[in-house]
C-alpha positions as CSV (number, residue, x, y, z in Angstrom):
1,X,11.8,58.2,28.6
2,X,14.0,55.8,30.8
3,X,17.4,54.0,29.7
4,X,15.1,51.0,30.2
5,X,12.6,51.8,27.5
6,X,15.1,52.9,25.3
7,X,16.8,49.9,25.9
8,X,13.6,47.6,25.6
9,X,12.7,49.4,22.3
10,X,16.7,48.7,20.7
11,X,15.4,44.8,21.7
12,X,12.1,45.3,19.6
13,X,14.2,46.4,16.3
14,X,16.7,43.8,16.6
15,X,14.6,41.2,17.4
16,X,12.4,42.3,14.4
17,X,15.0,42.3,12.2
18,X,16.1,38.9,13.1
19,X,12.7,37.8,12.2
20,X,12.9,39.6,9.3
21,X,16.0,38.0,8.1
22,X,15.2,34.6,8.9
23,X,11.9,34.9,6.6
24,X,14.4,36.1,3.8
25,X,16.1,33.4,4.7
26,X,13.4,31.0,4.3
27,X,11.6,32.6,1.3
28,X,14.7,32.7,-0.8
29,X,15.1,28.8,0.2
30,X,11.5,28.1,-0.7
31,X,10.4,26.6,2.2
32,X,6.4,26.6,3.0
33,X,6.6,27.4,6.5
34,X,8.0,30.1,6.2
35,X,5.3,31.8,4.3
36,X,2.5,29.8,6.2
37,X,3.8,30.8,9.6
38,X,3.6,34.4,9.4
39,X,0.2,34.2,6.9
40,X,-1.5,31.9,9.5
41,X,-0.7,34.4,12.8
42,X,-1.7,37.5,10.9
43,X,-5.2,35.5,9.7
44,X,-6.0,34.9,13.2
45,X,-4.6,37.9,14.5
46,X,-7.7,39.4,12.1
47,X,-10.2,37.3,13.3
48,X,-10.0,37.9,16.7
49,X,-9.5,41.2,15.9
50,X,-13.0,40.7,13.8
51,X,-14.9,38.3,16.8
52,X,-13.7,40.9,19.4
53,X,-15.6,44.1,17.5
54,X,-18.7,41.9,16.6
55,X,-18.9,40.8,20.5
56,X,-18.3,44.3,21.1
57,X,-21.1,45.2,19.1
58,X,-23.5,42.9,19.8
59,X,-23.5,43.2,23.6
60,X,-23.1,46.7,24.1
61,X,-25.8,48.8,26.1
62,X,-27.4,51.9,24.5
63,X,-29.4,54.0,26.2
64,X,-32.2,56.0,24.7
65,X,-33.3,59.5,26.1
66,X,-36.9,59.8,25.5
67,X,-37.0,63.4,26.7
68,X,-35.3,66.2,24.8
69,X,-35.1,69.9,26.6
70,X,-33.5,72.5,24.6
71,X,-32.9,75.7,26.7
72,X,-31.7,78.5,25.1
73,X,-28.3,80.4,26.2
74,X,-27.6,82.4,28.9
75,X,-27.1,85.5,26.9
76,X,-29.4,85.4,24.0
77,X,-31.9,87.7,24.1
78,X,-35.3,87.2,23.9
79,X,-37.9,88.6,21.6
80,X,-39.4,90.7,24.7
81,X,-36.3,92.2,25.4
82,X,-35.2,93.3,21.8
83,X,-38.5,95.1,21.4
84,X,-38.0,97.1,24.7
């Protein structure tokens, strides 16, 4: 791990707890927005998620064997040569 990721991650926390301090900040002021913001990005966030596996889904390529070949293994023996 680089002093750059490290330093990138430290950015991460203290910008989330920013965020999370400003919608304390907002909640305990009442204020709409501040609950409709973060409700209305994770709502998306869950339907793309949703249209993204249903795309997925939906155009995805399966192919079927028709022929299945079962050969036994190398060092089973076979009836003939456990009745020798």
């Amino acid at each position: 791990m680089t002093d750059e990721s490290r330093t990138q991650g430290w950015a991460i926390c203290i910008g989330a707890g920013v965020l999370a301090l400003l919608f304390t900040i907002g909640i305990l002021d009442g204020s709409y927005v501040a609950l409709a913001i973060p409700v209305a990005i994770l709502t998306f966030f869950v339907l793309g998620l949703m249209g993204w596996v249903g795309y997925t889904i939906a155009t995805i390529r399966v192919e079927v064997e028709t022929e299945i070949t079962v050969t036994p293994p190398a060092d089973a023996k076979t009836a003939s040569d456990a009745s020798a």
